[in-house]
Every structure is written in C-alpha cells, then in structure tokens.
VEXVEX-614662 format. One record per atom (N, C-alpha, C, O): x, y, z. Coordinates in pm, whole numbers, plus 50000, padded with zeros to 5 digits. Example, Ala and Ser with C-alpha at 12.3 -4.5 7.8 and 13.67 -1.06 7.14 Angstrom:
2
513194943150780 512304955050780 513204967050780 514244966850846 512854977550708 513674989450714 512905000350787 513415011450804 
This chain:
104
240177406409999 239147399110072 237777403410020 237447414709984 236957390710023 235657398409946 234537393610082 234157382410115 234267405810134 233397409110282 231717399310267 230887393710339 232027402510106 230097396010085 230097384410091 228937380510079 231047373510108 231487359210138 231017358110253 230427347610279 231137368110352 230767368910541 229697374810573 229567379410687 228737375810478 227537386310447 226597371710431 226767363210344 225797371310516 224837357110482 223547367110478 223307376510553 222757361910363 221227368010322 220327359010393 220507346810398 219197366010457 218297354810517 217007359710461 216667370610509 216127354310363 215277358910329 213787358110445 213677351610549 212777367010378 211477372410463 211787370910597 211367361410664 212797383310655 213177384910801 213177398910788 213577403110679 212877406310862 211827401010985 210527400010914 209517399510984 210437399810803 208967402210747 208937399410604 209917402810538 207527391310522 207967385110450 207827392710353 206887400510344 209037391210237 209237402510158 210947409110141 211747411410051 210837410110321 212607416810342 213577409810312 213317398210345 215027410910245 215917406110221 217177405710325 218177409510264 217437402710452 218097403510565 219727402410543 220297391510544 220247412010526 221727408810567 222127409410671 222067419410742 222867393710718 223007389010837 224697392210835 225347390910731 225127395410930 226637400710962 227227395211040 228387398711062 226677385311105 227017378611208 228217366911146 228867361511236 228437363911052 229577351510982 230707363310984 231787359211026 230687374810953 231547384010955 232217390611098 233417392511115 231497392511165 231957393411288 232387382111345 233187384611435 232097365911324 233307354911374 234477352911362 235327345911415 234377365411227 235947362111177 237097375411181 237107385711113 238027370811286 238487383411343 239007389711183 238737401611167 239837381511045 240087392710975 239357397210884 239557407710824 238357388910866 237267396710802 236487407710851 236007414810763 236197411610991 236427421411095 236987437311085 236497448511075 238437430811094 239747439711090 239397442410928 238907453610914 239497436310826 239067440710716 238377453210695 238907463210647 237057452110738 235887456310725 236147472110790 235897482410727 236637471810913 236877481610961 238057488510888 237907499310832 238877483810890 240117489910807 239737498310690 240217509010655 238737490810636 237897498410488 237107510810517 237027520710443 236537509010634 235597514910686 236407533710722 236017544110669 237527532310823 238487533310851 239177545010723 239427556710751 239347540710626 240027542910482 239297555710435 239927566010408 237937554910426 236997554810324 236737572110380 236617581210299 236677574010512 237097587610588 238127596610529 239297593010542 237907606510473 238877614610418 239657625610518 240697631510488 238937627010644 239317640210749 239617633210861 239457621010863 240047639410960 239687631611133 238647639311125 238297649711070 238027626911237 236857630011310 236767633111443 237887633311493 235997635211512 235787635411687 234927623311715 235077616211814 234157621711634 233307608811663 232737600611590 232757604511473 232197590311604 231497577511459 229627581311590 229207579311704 229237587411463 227307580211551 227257567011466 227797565211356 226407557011550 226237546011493 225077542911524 224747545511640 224077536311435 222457530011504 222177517011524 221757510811427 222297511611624 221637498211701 220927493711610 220187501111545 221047478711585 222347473011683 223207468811619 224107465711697 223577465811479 224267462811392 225617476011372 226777473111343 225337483911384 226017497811398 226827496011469 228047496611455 225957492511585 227177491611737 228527486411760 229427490011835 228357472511635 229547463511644 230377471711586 231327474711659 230387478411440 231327482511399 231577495711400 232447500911330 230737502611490 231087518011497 231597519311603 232217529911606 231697511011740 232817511311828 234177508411810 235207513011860 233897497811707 234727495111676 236207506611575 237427506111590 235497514411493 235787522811410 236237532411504 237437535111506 235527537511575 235377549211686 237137546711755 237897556411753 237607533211810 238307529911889 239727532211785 240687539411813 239577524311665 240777529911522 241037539711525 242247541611538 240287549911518 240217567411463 240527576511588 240587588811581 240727569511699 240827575711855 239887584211845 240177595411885 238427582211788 237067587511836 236417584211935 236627574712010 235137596311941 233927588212075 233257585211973 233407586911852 232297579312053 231347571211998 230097575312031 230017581212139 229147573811972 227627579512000 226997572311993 227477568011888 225917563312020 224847554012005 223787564411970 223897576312001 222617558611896 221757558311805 220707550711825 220637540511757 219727553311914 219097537311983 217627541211981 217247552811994 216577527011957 215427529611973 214567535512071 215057534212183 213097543612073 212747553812210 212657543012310 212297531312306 213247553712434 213467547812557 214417542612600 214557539512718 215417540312493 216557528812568 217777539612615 218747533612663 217927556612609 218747564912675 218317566912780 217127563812784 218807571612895 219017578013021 218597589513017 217537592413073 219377599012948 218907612312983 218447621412874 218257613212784 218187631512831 217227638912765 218147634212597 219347632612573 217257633512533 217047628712392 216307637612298 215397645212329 216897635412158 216327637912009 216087629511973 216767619511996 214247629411847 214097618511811 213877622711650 213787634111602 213837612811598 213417613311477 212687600111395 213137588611403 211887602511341 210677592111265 211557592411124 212287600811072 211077577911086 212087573610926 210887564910869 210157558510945 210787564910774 209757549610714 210937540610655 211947543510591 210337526610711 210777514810642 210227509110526 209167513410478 210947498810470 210007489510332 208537485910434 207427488110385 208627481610545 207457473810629 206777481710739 206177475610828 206847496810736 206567502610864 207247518310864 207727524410769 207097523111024 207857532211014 208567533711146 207777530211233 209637537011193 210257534911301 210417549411411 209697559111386 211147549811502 211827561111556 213367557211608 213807545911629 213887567011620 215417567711669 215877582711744 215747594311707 216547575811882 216357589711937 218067588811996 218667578112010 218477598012016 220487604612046 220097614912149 219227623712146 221137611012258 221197621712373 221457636012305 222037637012197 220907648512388 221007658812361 222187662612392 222527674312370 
C-alpha cells in the first residue's frame, strides 16, 4: 500500500508559503489506517509503556498505536488545554514560534 496516495497536499495553509499535509483521506480509509498504524506499530524495536503524541494530528494515530502496543497514551497539547500542573516547552516554526506543554 502506498500511504502517500491518502496523503493530500494543500498548499499556503495555514500560511502562505507552507506545504500542508492533509491526513484526513487517510483516516477515511479504515485500511489505509490499519496500514499506517501497523507500520507505525513495526517500526518500534522494544515494548513500550507509552506513545506521547502532539495535537492534533498525533492524536489520531497515537491512540491509536498506544491501543496496538497495550500502551498509555500521553497527549501533547497547546498552553492551557491540561487540567493539572504542566511542562512546557517553546519550538520555532517555518512561520512563527509555538509552545507545547505535558502533565507533570
């Protein structure tokens, strides 16, 4: 199966310049999906205890992964969107610079 068939490019998104890979044709399709994960899945050489994954594109397939591997799962989410006490960390983008913060 070739995954980049389910990989749609959307150009200057969010900003003009960026090259957007859209994942969303891939996630309609349950075996291109199961694919993806399966690879994903593979590509792990040890067990794990858990998949971290970063919002929101992450989310789909690192629960997903997480649930294969009988892992937990960790979210990875922009400031403010946890509950209770958090780590953050600053990254630069092609267009900016962001933050990302994980429960303590």
């Amino acid at each position: 199966m070739q995954l980049k068939n389910y990989i749609r490019d959307i150009q200057d998104f969010p900003k003009k310049g960026i090259l957007f890979k859209d994942i969303t044709p891939m996630l309609l399709n349950y075996e291109a999906t199961q694919y993806c994960v399966n690879e994903l899945a593979n590509a792990i050489p040890t067990k794990i205890d858990k998949v971290v994954a970063v919002e929101s594109r992450g989310f789909f397939l690192g629960s997903l992964l997480a649930q294969k591997l009988n892992a937990g799962f960790i979210p990875v989410r922009k400031p403010n969107k946890l509950p209770f006490s958090t780590v953050a960390a600053s990254y630069d983008l092609e267009y900016g610079t962001d933050t990302l913060e994980i429960h303590t």
